[in-house]
Phi, psi and omega in degrees: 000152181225143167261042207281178193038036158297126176267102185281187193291329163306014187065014192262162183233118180227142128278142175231177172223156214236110179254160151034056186095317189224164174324170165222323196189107170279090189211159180306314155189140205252211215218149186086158195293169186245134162301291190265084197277100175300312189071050155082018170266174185262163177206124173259131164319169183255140183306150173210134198279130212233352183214101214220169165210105199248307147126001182239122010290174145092292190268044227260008187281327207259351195172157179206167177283359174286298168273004185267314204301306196305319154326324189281292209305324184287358190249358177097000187259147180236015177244156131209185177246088182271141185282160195241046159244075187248195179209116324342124146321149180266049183264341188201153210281030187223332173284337186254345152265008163251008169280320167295298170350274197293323190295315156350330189261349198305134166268007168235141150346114249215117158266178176233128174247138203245163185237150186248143163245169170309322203221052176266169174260076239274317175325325204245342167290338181273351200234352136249195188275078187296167176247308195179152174272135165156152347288105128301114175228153181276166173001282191286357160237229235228141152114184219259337197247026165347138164212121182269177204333282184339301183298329173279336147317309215272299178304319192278322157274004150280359178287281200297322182297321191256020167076027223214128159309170190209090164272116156240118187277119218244099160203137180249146213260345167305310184290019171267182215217064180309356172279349168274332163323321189288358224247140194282112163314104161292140161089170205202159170081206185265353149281346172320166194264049203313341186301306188332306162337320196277334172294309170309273176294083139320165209271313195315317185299328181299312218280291192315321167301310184291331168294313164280001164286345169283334166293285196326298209296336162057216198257040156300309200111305184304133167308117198240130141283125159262136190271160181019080181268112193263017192250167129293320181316291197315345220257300189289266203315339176287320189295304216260331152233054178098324175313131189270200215208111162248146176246121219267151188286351191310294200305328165260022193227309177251195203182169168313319188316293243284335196267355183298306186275326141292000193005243213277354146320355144235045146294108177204166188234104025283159176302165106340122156302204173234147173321301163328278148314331163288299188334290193310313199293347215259326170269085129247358195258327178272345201271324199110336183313294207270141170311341199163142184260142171222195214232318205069035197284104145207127213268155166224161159293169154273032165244329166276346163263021186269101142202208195267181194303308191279333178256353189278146203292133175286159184136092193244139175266157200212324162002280169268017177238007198294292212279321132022238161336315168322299168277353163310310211274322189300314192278004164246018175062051166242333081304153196269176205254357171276343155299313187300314189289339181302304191283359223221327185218305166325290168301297183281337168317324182282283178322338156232079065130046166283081193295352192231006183268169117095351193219106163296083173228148162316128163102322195274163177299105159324059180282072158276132215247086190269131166213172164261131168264019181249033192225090181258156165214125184302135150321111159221139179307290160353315257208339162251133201276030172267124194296359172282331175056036143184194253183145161266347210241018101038103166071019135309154156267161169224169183244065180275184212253156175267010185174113144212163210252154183223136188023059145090330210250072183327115167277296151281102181224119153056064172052057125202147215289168160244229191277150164255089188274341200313141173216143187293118184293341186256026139254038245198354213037045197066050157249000000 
């Protein structure tokens, strides 16, 4: 395949070309007829999402790996990474081929991550093609798959003995501010009083987790991710200890103002911020401080987030608006689009070691993106392919892509799929 006259994110206008999959030839210009005429269109590495919840097994009403993929692929991403809080949990090596099983429908490129509990089997999760331990949490903080210090010790040098990153999800649940309960949920529903949440989960419980998760993981070696850091305080302690970072797009786009018109539809963990702390996460996101934008895609129904502030379930779909939004901020020259590739694709390919990801280089995997940037359209749900069917960001613009490819192999085009190639990137050798 030959692609010409692609404008890459450095401004050069090149063609390339695509053999077995992968680059061949990066040039000003190259011989031969064109597949792909860009015309002066943009080209992107293809994005990778480093944080998914795709819910199959077990929840397959809110999302399956057929339509979340599909979702990805029409938003430009072409890895993604699913977390191993499913049913089965992705704890043990019987929990993690049947999660290879179902992934199998994926139309993009896929890691699987596995999790630890009290009776998970690491003998038998390491002996697959594992991507990464994540969402890890500790005791003292927040979530379903809780392990305390010792155990998270332990994990974290079976990590490191197997070369295997440590995504952790950092919030201690001491530090939340049990005094907002007492306080009356106005409104029922998607009218609730969704602040309360934000209120509840404090900025401090983030900060505190990521400083001891990084102590406990100590002189190991291993590598520790922090997942969705909604804070600047989490961003600097994540910084401050060797740890890389990601920032969810929730987290750079809204805030508390936001929620009077979401209510519990922006309910999610970490919470919404205060306006302020968005600003702040948003140049630490422009600056080069945070490493990589991921989504936190996790999708629910709208019948299950329609309840009150305390029962509805956390949780946003993101999947297909990340890079979108992404390129909105580029085309209006609030970040340059070699930071958006940076954020989007680069940066997590170098971190969890995708030696053939993230780079329009001679040698790399044809993950590729086309879009016009000068053709934004307001975020409309209808119009996206997540089984959840709506969207937080509802009428921001965005920028989405006419066309992508996964190794060489069109997935998407001008709204409608091709084939479903996805394959586990570690089994591939991190390809």
């Amino acid at each position: 395949m030959l692609i010409t006259n692609a404008v890459l994110p450095d401004e050069r206008e090149v063609d390339i070309r695509i053999e077995d999959g992968r680059i061949a030839a990066v040039e000003p210009s190259l011989d031969g007829a064109a597949d792909i005429d860009a015309d002066g269109k943009r080209l992107f590495p293809g994005a990778i999402d480093v944080h998914v919840h795709f819910r199959q097994p077990g929840f397959s009403h809110k999302e399956t790996w057929e339509t979340g993929s599909k979702s990805a692929a029409a938003g430009g991403v072409t890895t993604v990474v699913d977390q191993p809080n499913t049913d089965p949990a992705t704890t043990d090596g019987e929990g993690f081929d049947r999660k290879a099983e179902l992934a199998a429908a994926s139309y993009i490129d896929y890691g699987i991550n596995g999790g630890v509990t009290a009776d998970w089997s690491p003998e038998e999760l390491f002996e697959r093609p594992l991507f990464a331990l994540g969402e890890v949490f500790l005791a003292d903080s927040t979530g379903e798959m809780g392990i305390d210090a010792d155990l998270f010790a332990d994990a974290v040098e079976r990590a490191g003995a197997h070369d295997t990153i440590v995504t952790v999800h950092a919030e201690d649940a001491t530090l939340f501010d049990e005094s907002v309960k007492d306080m009356p949920a106005v409104g029922a529903g998607t009218d609730a009083n969704a602040d309360l949440w934000s209120a509840f989960r404090t900025p401090e419980a983030e900060q505190a987790a990521v400083e001891r998760a990084i102590e406990v993981a100590g002189d190991t070696g291993t590598d520790v991710h922090i997942a969705h850091t909604s804070t600047p305080e989490g961003i600097e302690a994540a910084k401050d200890g060797d740890a890389t970072c990601e920032v969810t797009t929730h987290h750079l786009f809204l805030s508390r103002d936001d929620l009077d018109e979401l209510g519990t539809h922006g309910r999610m963990n970490p919470p919404l911020r205060d306006e302020e702390r968005r600003r702040d996460v948003y140049e630490a996101v422009a600056d080069g401080t945070v490493d990589m934008i991921a989504t936190d895609h996790a999708p629910h129904t709208l019948a299950e987030k329609d309840a009150g502030v305390w029962d509805a379930p956390s949780g946003v779909p993101g999947v297909e608006t990340m890079l979108p939004l992404l390129l909105e901020e580029a085309r209006q020259e609030r970040f340059s689009y070699e930071r958006v590739r940076d954020l989007i694709a680069a940066n997590p390919a170098d971190t969890f070691d995708l030696d053939r990801k993230g780079r329009i280089e001679e040698g790399y995997d044809a993950d590729l993106v086309l879009f016009d940037p000068s053709e934004a359209t307001e975020i409309d749900a209808e119009a996206l392919h997540s089984k959840c069917q709506w969207t937080p960001f509802t009428g921001l613009p965005g920028v989405f892509p006419d066309l992508t490819m996964v190794r060489g192999e069109v997935v998407y085009q001008d709204g409608e799929f091709g084939d479903a190639v996805g394959r586990n990137v570690r089994e591939h050798g991190g390809q």
